[in-house]
LOLUM-808266 format. One line per 10 residues: their letters; for each residue x, y, z of C-alpha. Coordinates in Angstrom, 2 decimals, decimal comma, always signed. Layout:
a = X:Y:Z  ...
END
This chain:
xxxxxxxxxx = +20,22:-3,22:-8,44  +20,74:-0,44:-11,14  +24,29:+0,54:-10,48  +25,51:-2,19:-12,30  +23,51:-1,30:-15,31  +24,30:+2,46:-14,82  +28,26:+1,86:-15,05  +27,69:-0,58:-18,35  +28,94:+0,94:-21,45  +25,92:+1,96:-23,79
xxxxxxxxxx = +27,44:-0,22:-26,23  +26,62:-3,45:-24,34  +23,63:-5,33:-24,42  +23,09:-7,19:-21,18  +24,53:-6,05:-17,87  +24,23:-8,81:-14,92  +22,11:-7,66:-11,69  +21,26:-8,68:-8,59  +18,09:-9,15:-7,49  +18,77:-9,46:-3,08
xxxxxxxxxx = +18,37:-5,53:-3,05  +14,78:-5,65:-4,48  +13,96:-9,04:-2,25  +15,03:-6,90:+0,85  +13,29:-4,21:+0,82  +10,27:-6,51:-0,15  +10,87:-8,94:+2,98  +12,03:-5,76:+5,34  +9,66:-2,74:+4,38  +6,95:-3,69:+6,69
xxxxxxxxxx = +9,25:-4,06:+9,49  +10,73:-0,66:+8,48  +7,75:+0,89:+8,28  +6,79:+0,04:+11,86  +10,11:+0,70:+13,50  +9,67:+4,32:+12,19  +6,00:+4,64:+13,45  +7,37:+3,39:+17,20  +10,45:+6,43:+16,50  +7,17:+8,74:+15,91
xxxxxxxxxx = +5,23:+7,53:+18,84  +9,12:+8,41:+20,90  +9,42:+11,44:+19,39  +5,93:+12,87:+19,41  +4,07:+11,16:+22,37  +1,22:+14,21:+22,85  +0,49:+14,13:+19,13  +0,20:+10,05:+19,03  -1,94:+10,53:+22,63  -4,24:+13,05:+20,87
xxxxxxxxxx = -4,46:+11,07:+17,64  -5,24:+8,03:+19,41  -7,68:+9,33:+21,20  -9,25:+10,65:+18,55  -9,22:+7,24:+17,30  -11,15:+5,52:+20,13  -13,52:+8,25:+19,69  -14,32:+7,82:+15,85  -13,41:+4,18:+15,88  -16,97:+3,96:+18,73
xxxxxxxxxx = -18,95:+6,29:+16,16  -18,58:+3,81:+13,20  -19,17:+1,19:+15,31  -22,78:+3,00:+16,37  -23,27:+3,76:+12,49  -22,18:-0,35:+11,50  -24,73:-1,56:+14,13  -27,24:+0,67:+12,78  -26,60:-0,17:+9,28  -26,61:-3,63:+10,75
xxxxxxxxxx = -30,17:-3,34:+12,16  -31,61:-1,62:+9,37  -31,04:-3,93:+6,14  -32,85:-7,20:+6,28  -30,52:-10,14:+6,33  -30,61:-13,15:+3,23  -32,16:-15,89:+3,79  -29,66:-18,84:+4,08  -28,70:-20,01:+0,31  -31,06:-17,55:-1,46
xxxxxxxxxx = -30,60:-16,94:-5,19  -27,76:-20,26:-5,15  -25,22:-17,75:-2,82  -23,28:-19,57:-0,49  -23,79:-18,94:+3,03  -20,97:-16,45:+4,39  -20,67:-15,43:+7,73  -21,46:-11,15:+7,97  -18,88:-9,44:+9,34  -19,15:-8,43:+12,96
xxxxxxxxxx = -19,65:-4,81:+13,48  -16,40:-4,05:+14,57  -15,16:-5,37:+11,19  -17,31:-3,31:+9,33  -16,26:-0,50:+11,09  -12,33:-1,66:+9,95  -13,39:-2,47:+6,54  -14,89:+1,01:+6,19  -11,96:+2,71:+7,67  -9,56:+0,54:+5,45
xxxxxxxxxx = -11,92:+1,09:+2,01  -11,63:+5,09:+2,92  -8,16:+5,00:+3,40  -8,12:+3,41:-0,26  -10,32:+6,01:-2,16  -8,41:+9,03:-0,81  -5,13:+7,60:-2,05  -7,30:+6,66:-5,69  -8,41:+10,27:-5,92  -5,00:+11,60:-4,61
xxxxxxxxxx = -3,44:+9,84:-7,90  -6,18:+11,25:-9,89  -6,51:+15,01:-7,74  -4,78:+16,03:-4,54  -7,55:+19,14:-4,23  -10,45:+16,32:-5,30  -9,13:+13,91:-2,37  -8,81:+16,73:-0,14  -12,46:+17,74:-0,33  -13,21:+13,93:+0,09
xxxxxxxxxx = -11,54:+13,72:+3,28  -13,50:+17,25:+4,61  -16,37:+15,49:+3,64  -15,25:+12,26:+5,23  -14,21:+13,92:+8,87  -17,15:+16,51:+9,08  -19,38:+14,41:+10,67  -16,84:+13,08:+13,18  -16,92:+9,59:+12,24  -13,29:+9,75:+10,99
xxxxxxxxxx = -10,42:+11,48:+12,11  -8,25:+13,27:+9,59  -5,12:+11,56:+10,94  -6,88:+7,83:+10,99  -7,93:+8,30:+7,06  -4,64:+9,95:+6,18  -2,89:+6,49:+8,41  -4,91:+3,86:+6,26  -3,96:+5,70:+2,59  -0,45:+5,43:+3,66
xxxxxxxxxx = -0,88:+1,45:+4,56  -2,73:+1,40:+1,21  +0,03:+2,49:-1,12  +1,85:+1,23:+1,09  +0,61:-2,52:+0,37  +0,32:-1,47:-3,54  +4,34:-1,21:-3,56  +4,81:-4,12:-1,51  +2,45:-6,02:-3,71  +4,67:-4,93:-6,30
xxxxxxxxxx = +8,08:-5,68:-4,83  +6,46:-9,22:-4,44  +5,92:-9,55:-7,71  +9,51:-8,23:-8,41  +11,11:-11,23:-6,17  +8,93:-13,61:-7,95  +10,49:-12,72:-11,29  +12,98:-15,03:-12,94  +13,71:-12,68:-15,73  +16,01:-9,41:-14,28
xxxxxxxxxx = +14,40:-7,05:-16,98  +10,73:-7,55:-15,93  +12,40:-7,68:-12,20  +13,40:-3,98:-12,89  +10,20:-3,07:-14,50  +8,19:-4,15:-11,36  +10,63:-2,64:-8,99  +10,28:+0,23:-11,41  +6,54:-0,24:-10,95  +6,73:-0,12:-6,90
xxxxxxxxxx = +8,18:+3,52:-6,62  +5,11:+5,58:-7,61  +3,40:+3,68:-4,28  +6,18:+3,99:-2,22  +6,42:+7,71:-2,89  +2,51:+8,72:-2,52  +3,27:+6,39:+0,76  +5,83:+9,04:+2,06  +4,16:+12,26:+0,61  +0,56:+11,16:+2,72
xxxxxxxx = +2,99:+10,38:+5,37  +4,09:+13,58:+5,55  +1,10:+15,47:+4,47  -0,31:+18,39:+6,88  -3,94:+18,27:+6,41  -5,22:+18,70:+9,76  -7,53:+21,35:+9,45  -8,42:+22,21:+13,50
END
């Protein structure tokens, strides 16, 4: 998408560009992203049996904790204070939606401060609820979705300059996306 306005002579004022590359990797990056999980889980079966393990263990601990939490607070009464009646998430959900809002803080103090998001996730993992590879997994598909929210946006654009900002705008996610990827913070 760029080349074209990298070769332009600084002189001129408006360089033609194609917007396919930027609606490809929009439309492919998902698939991309888990073809090169399945290449992990090929090249590093112990490691994926371990961290999956670890999973199902952590994954039945905040379960236990959602049920509890479950049991503990009173429910609403149906309609109270003019709130329309939503159906509570089961806990098995909750347990996701905690996973998924954990994932989502590490990556907001990882923007802010790497050693800050670091003690977060020691926190997080000390009780054995979480696993440090199952937090470090849901940041990734967090900035993960922020780019690809991004690159939507991007395809969505009729004009090519605010096309290029967006696309512009997706590569801070995208990157924090690889550098949790590859992150070594597995403390055992």
């Amino acid at each position: 998408m760029y080349q074209p306005i990298a070769d332009a002579p600084s002189e001129q004022e408006a360089v033609g560009v194609s917007l396919l590359p930027c609606a490809q990797v929009s439309l492919s990056a998902a698939m991309l992203l888990d073809q090169a999980r399945a290449e992990d889980d090929a090249r590093w079966p112990a490691a994926v049996a371990r961290e999956q393990e670890e999973s199902r263990r952590t994954y039945t601990a905040r379960c236990a904790v959602a049920e509890a939490q479950d049991l503990a607070a009173p429910a609403a009464s149906p309609g109270e204070h003019g709130v329309p009646l939503v159906p509570l998430p089961t806990v098995y959900q909750s347990a996701a939606m905690d996973l998924a809002s954990v994932g989502a803080e590490f990556v907001a103090r990882w923007r802010h401060d790497p050693e800050e998001a670091v003690i977060l996730l020691r926190e997080l993992t000390a009780t054995g609820e979480l696993a440090v590879d199952e937090v470090l997994d849901e940041a990734v598909d967090s900035a993960v979705l922020a780019g690809l929210l991004v690159l939507q946006r991007a395809r969505a654009e009729s004009d090519p300059s605010m096309a290029a900002e967006f696309c512009l705008g997706a590569v801070p996610h995208i990157t924090l996306a690889v550098t949790l990827a590859s992150a070594d913070l597995d403390w055992r």
